[in-house]
C-alpha positions in Angstrom: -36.0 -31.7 -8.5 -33.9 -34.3 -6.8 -30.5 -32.8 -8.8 -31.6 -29.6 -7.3 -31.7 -30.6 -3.9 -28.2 -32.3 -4.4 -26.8 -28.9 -5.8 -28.2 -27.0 -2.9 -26.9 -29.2 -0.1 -23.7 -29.2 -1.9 -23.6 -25.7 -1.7 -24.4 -25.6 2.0 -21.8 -27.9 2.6 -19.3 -25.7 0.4 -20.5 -22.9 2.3 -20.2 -24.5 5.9 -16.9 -25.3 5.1 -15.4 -21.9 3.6 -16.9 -20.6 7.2 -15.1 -22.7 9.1 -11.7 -22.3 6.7 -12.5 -18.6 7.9 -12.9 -19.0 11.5 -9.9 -21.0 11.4 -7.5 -19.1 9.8 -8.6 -15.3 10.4 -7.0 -14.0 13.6 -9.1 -10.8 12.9 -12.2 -10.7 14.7 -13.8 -7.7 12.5 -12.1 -9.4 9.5 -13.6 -13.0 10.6 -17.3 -11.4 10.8 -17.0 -9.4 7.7 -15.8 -12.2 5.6 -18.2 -14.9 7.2 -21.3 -12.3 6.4 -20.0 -11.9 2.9 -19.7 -15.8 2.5 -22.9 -16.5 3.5 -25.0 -13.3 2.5 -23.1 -12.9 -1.3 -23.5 -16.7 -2.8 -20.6 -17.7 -4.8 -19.1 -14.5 -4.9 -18.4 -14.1 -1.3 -16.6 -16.8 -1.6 -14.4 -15.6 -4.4 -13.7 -12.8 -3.1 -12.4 -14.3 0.3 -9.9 -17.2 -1.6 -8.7 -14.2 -3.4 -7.9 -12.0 -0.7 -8.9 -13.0 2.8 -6.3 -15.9 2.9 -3.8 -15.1 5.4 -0.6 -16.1 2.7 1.6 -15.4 5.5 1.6 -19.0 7.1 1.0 -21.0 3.7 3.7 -21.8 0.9 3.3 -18.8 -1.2 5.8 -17.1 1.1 7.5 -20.3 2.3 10.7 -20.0 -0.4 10.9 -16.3 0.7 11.1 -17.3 4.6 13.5 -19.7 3.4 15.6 -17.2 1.5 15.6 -14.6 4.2 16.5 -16.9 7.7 19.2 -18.1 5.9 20.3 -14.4 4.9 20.0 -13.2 8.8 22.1 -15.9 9.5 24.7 -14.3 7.7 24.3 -11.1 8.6 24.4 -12.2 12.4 28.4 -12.5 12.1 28.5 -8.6 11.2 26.8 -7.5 14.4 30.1 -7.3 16.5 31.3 -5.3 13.9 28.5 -2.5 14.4 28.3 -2.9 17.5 31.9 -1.4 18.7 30.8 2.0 16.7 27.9 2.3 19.6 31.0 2.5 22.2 31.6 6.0 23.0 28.8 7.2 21.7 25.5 9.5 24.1 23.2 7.1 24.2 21.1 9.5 26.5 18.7 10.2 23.3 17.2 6.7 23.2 17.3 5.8 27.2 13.7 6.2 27.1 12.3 4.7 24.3 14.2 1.4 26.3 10.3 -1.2 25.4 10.5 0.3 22.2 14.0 -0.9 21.7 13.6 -4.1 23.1 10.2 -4.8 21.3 12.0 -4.4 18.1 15.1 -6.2 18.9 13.0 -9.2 19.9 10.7 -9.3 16.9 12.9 -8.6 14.4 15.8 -10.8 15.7 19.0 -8.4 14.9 20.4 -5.4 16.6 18.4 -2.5 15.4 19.6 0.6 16.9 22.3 1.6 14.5 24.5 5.3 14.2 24.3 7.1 11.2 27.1 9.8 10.2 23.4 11.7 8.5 20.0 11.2 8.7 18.5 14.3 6.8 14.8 14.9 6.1 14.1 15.8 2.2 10.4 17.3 1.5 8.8 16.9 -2.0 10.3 15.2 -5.5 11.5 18.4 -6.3 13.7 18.4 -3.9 14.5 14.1 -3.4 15.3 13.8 -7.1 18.1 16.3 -7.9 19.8 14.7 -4.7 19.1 10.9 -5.4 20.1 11.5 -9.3 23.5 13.1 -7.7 24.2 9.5 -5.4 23.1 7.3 -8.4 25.9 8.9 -10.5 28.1 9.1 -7.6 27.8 5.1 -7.3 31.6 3.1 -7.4 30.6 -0.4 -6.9 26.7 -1.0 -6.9 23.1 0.7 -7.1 20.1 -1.2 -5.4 17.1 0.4 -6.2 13.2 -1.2 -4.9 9.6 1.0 -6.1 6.2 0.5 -5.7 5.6 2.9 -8.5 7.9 3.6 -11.1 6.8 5.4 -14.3 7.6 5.7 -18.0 7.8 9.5 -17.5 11.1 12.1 -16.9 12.1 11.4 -13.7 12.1 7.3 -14.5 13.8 7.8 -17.6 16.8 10.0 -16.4 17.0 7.4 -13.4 16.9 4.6 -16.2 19.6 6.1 -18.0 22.2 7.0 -15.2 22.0 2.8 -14.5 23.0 2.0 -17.9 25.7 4.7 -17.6 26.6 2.8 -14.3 26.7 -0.6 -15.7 29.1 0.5 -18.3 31.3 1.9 -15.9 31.5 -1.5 -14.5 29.0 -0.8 -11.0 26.3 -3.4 -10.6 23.1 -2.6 -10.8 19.6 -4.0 -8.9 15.8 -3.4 -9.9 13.6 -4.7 -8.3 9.5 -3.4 -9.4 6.2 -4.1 -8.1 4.3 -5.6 -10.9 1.0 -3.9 -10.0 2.1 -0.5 -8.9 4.8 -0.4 -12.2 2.8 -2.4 -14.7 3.7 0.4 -17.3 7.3 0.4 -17.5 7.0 -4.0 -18.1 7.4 -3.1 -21.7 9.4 -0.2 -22.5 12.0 0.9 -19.2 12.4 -2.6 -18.0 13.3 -4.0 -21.5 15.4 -1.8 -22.4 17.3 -2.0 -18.5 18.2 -5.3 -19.5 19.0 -5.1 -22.5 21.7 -3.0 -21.3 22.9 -5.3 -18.7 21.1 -4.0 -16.0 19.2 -7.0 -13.6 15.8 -6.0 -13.1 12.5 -8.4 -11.7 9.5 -8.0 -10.3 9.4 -8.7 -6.9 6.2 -11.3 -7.5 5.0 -11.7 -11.3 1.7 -10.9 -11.7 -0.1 -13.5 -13.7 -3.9 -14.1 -14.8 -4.2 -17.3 -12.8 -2.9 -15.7 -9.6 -3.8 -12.0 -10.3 -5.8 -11.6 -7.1 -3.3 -12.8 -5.1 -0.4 -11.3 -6.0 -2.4 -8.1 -6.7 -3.1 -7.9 -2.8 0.2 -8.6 -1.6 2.6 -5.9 -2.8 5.3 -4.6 -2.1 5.0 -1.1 -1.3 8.6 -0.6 -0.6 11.0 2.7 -1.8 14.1 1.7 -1.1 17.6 2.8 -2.9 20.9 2.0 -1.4 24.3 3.0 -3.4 27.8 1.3 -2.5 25.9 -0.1 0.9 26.3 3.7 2.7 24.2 6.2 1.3 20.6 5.0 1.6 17.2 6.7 0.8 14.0 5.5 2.4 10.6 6.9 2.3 7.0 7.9 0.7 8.4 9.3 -2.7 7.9 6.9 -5.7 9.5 7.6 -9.3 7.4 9.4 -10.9 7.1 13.2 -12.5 4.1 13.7 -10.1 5.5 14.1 -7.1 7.9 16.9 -8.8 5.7 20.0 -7.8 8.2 22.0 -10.6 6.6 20.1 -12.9 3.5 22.0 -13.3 1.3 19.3 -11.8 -2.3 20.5 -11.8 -2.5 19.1 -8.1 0.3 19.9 -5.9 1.8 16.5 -3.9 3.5 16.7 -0.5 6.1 13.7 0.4 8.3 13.5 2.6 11.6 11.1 2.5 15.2 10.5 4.3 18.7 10.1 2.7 20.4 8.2 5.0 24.7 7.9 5.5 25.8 5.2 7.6 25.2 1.9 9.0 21.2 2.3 8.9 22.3 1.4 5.0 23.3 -1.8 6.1 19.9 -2.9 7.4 18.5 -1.3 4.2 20.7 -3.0 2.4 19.5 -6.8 3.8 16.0 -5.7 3.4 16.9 -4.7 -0.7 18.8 -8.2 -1.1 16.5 -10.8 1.1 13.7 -9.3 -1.3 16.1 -9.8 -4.3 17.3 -12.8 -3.4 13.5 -14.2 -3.4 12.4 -12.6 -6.5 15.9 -12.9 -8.9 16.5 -16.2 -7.7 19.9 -15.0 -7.1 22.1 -16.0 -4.0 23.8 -12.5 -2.9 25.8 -13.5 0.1 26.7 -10.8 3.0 30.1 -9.5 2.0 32.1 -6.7 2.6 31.0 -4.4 -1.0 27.6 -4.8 0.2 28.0 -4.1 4.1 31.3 -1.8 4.1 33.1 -1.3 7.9 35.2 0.8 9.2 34.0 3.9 7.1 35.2 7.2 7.8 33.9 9.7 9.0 33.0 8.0 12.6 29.3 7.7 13.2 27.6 10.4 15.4 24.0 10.1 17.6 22.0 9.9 14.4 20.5 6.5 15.7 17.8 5.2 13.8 16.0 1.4 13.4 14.7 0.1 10.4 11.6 -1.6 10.3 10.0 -4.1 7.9 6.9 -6.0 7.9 5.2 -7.8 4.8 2.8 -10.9 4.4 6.1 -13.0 5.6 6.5 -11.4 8.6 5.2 -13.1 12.0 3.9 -9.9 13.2 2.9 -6.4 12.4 5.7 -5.2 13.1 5.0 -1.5 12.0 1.7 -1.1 13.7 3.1 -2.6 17.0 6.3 -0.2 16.9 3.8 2.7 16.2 1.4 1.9 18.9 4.5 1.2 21.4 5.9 4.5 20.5 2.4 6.2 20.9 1.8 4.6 24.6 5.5 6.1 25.1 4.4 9.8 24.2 4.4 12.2 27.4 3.4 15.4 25.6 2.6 15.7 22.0 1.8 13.1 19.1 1.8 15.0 15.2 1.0 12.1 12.5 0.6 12.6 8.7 -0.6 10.0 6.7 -2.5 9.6 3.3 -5.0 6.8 4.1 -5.8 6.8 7.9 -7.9 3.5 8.8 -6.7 2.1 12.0 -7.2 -1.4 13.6 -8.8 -1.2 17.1 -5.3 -0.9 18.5 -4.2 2.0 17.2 -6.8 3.8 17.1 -7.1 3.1 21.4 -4.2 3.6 21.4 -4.6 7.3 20.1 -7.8 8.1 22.1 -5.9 7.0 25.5 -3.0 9.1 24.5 -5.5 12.4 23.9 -7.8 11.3 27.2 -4.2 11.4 29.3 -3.5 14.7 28.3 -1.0 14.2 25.5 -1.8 16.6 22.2 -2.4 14.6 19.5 -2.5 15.8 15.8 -3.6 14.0 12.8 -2.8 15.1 9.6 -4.7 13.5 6.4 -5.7 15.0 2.9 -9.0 16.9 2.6 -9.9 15.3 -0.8 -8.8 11.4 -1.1 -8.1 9.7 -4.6 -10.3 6.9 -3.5 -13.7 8.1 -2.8 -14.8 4.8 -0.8 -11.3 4.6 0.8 -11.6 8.2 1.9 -14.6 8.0 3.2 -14.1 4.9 5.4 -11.3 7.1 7.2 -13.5 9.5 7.6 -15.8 7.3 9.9 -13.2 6.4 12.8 -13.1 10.8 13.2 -15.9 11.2 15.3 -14.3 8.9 18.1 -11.3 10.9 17.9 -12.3 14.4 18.0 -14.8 13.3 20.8 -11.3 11.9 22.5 -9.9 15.4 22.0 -7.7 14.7 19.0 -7.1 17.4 16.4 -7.6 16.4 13.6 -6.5 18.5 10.1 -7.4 18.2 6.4 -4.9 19.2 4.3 -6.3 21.7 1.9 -3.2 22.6 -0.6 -3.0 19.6 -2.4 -2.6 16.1 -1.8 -0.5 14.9 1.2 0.9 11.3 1.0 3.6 11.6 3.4 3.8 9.0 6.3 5.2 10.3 9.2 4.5 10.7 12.9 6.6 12.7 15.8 6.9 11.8 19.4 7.7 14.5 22.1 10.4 16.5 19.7 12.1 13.5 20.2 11.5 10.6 18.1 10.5 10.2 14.2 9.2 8.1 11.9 9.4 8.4 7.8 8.7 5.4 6.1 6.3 3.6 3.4 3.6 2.2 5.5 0.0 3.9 5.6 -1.8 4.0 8.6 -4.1 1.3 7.7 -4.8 -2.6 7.5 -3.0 -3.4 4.0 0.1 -1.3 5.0 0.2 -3.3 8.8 -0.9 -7.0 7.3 -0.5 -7.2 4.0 2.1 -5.1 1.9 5.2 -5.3 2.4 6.6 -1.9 3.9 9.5 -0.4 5.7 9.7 2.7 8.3 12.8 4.3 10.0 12.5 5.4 13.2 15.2 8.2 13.9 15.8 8.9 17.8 17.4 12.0 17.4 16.4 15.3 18.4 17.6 17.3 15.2 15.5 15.3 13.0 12.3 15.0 15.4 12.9 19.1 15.3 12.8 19.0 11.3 9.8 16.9 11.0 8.0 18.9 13.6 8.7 22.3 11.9 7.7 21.0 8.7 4.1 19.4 10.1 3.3 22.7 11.5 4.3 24.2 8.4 2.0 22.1 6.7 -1.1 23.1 9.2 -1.2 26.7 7.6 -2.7 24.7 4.7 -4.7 22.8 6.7 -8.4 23.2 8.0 -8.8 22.1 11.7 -12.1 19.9 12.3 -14.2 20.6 15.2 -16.0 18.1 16.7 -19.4 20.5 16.7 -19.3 20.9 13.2 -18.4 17.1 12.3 -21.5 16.2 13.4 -23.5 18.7 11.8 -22.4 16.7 8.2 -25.7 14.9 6.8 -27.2 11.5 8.0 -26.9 10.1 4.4 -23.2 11.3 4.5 -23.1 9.6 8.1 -24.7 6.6 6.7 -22.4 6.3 3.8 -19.3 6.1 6.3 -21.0 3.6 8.3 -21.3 1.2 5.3 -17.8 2.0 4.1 -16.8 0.6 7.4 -18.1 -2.2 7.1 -14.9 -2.8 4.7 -12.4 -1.3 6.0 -10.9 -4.7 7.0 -10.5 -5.6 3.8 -8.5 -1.9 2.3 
């Protein structure tokens, strides 16, 4: 009886203190609360599960060799600035004049210029059409490929990719891999192995093991990022893999969207590619001129475009704050796509302000999810919206995983990040914003053209769906902190 009483006031103790850990730590209000009820309502478990995932790895050592790696990269990269710089001079800057917050917001929190002219910035729909183009640049490479996936698979697309990079490293042009070792756990035996066998460098970006599989698991990186000769760059929502070829014969048709970048948004590619390399490879690749060519012809035109990168090492959510600056900078019309849509409070104000003010805001997300609960917690933060007098579509075709939004015909975003709390805390992700008109016009055209699939919801019928249906999205709210 007495050892009981010492195991139970040892376990309040335990308990007290994991609360407080969580109070202390989580900056998250709705994340605080859901972990603290979890603690204390889930014995032993709760507590589990928050060690595993609700640490904020951002401000502990995990990440510290990667901070390390990267200052001392921007350092670097700081000496090139000038260089860029003198390619603005000349140029119509008119285009970005009044996104001028949205500039400066960036500039300060990511510390380097990022405006940057581009000789192209071109918008690519679908595998079908990315991977005939990105197979062309990869053989096209002289002096190096850097290529970064989330998912990469043992399948025809990944093996045509994974022999043009042996072909490339026997022609003498370096090579760079890096993998998620979640999202591309099946290549860790057959593609990777034989990569290096051939002399191509390939890591994962953080080894999963069994001791730390939690961890690692919940931080990935969920960047697609290739860069050839440090020019031609292509960024966006497409990951290696025969799926997202719609020629294929895919029983279930997949809509992507990506960009194929020429110019000096490469470079800032480029230093997101090698500070992730540089912490995973263990490898010291120093700015130089190979990597971070000047000086290339044909000048740059008004294809200006920043690149932005967040990740459990950055100091802020970078992403969500650029989307919720650019949001509160709309004047007429809002059109976002995105795959798994479940916004923090500040976004999703942010969204309902815009619609009250008058702006047209459209959201495009899939009808059918391939996550039940996940879809279904999404589907709870549409009532507040369509009551707000957003539109809100479900894409009916197939499955839409793109991750884009529009601003007035003006301003674009295509990028990696989902609209939700693991793309905006905890993976590591990149977007592009593209101030251009040309581009905003293209991604516009195509969103529209994706409508005609699409099934407009109506507030009146929303809430005509069942109370247990109502009451399942209420519960799955209750985590949507934690997906």
């Amino acid at each position: 009886m007495k050892l009981f009483l010492i195991y139970e006031i040892a376990y309040i103790l335990l308990i007290i203190a994991v609360c407080l850990r969580i109070v202390w730590d989580t900056r998250s209000v709705s994340k605080s609360l859901a972990y603290l009820l979890l603690v204390i309502f889930v014995p032993v478990l709760g507590a589990i599960f928050y060690f595993s995932f609700g640490i904020n790895y951002r401000k502990h050592k995990i990440y510290h060799k990667k901070l390390t790696v990267d200052q001392a990269f921007r350092k670097q990269l700081e000496r090139m600035y000038p260089l860029i710089r003198k390619y603005l001079e000349g140029l119509d800057t008119s285009a970005i004049a009044p996104y001028e917050k949205s500039l400066h917001f960036l500039a300060h929190t990511e510390k380097r210029l990022t405006i940057i002219p581009n000789e192209e910035v071109r918008v690519i729909c679908n595998g079908e059409n990315l991977f005939p183009e990105l197979l062309t640049a990869l053989r096209e490479a002289k002096h190096h490929i850097h290529i970064e996936y989330y998912i990469y698979e043992n399948d025809r697309i990944g093996n045509a990719i994974k022999d043009i990079l042996i072909q490339k490293v026997r022609e003498g042009v370096e090579v760079r891999f890096i993998y998620d070792d979640f999202g591309s756990q099946g290549i860790r035996k057959n593609i990777v192995r034989e990569l290096r066998a051939c002399g191509v460098q390939a890591f994962p970006f953080y080894k999963i093991t069994f001791v730390k599989l939690a961890n690692r698991m919940n931080y990935r990186n969920h960047r697609k990022i290739v860069v050839v000769d440090g020019y031609t760059a292509f960024v966006g929502g497409i990951n290696i893999s025969d799926k997202y070829n719609n020629d294929e014969g895919n029983g279930l048709y997949w809509r992507d969207t990506h960009l194929k970048v020429r110019g000096y948004s490469a470079h800032i590619l480029q230093a997101v590619f090698l500070q992730d390399w540089n912490f995973c490879s263990g490898e010291d690749v120093a700015i130089s001129t190979p990597y971070f060519p000047i000086g290339i012809q044909p000048y740059p035109t008004d294809f200006f475009t920043q690149i932005v990168a967040s990740g459990a090492d950055s100091d802020l959510p970078n992403i969500l704050y650029a989307t919720v600056q650019l949001i509160y900078a709309a004047k007429r019309e809002i059109l976002i796509t995105t795959p798994y849509f479940i916004p923090d409070t500040s976004l999703q104000e942010a969204l309902v302000i815009a619609a009250l003010s008058g702006v047209a805001v459209k959201l495009l997300v899939p009808k059918k999810g391939d996550s039940v609960f996940v879809h279904t917690a999404s589907e709870s933060f549409f009532e507040e919206l369509l009551e707000a007098g957003v539109q809100v579509y479900r894409y009916e075709r197939g499955f839409v995983h793109a991750k884009t939004f529009v601003i007035d015909g003006e301003v674009a975003s295509v990028g990696t990040a989902n609209l939700d709390a693991r793309s905006f805390s905890l993976n590591f992700e990149v977007n592009a914003l593209v101030y251009n008109k040309a581009v905003a016009g293209d991604l516009q055209r195509i969103f529209y053209d994706d409508l005609k699939d699409a099934q407009l919801l109506t507030l009146g019928s929303w809430r005509k769906r069942s109370w247990l249906k109502q009451l399942g999205e209420r519960f799955a709210r209750l985590f949507s902190p934690f997906l």
